[in-house]
C-alpha positions in Angstrom: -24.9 57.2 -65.8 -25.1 56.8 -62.1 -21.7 56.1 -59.8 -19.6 53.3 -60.8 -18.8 50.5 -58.5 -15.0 51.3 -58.6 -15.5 55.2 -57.6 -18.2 54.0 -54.8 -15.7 51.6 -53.2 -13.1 54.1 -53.5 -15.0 57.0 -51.5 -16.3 54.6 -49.0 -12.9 53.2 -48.1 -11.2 57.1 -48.2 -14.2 58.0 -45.6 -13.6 55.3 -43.7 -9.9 55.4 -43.2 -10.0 59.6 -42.2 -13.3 58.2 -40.0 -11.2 56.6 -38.3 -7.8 58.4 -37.6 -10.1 61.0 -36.7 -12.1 59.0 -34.4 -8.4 57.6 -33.1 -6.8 61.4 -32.8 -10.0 62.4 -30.5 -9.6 59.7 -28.2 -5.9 60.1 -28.0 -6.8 63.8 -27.3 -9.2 63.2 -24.7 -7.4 60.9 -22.7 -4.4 63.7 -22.7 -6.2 66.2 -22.2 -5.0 67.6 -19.0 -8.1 68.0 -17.0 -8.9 64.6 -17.4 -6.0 63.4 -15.5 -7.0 63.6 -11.7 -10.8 61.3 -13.1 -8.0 58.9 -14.5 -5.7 58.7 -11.8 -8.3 58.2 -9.8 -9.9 55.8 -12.0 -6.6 53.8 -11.8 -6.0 53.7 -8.0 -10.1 52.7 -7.6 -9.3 49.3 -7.5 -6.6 49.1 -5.0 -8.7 50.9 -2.0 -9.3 49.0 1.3 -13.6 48.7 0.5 -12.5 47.3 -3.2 -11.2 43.7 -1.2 -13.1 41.2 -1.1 -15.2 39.8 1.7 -13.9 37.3 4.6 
């Protein structure tokens, strides 16, 4: 007998839910990481620079 429907929706929800904490914990990683830091702060400033204004 193949895979009941009970065992299928449990597997598919398990994978899911790590899927996503681990999909979650590598983004929290990357934006920690610390040689991403000077791209982000840069990243955040971008806006607020003099060519950024808008035209008169």
């Amino acid at each position: 007998m193949g895979i009941e429907h009970d065992s299928a929706v449990w597997f598919s929800k398990s994978f899911g839910l790590f899927y996503l904490m681990a999909l979650s914990l590598g983004v929290v990683v990357y934006a920690y990481w610390p040689s991403n830091r000077k791209r982000f702060d840069n990243a955040a400033k971008s806006i607020l620079r003099e060519e950024d204004r808008p035209w008169r």
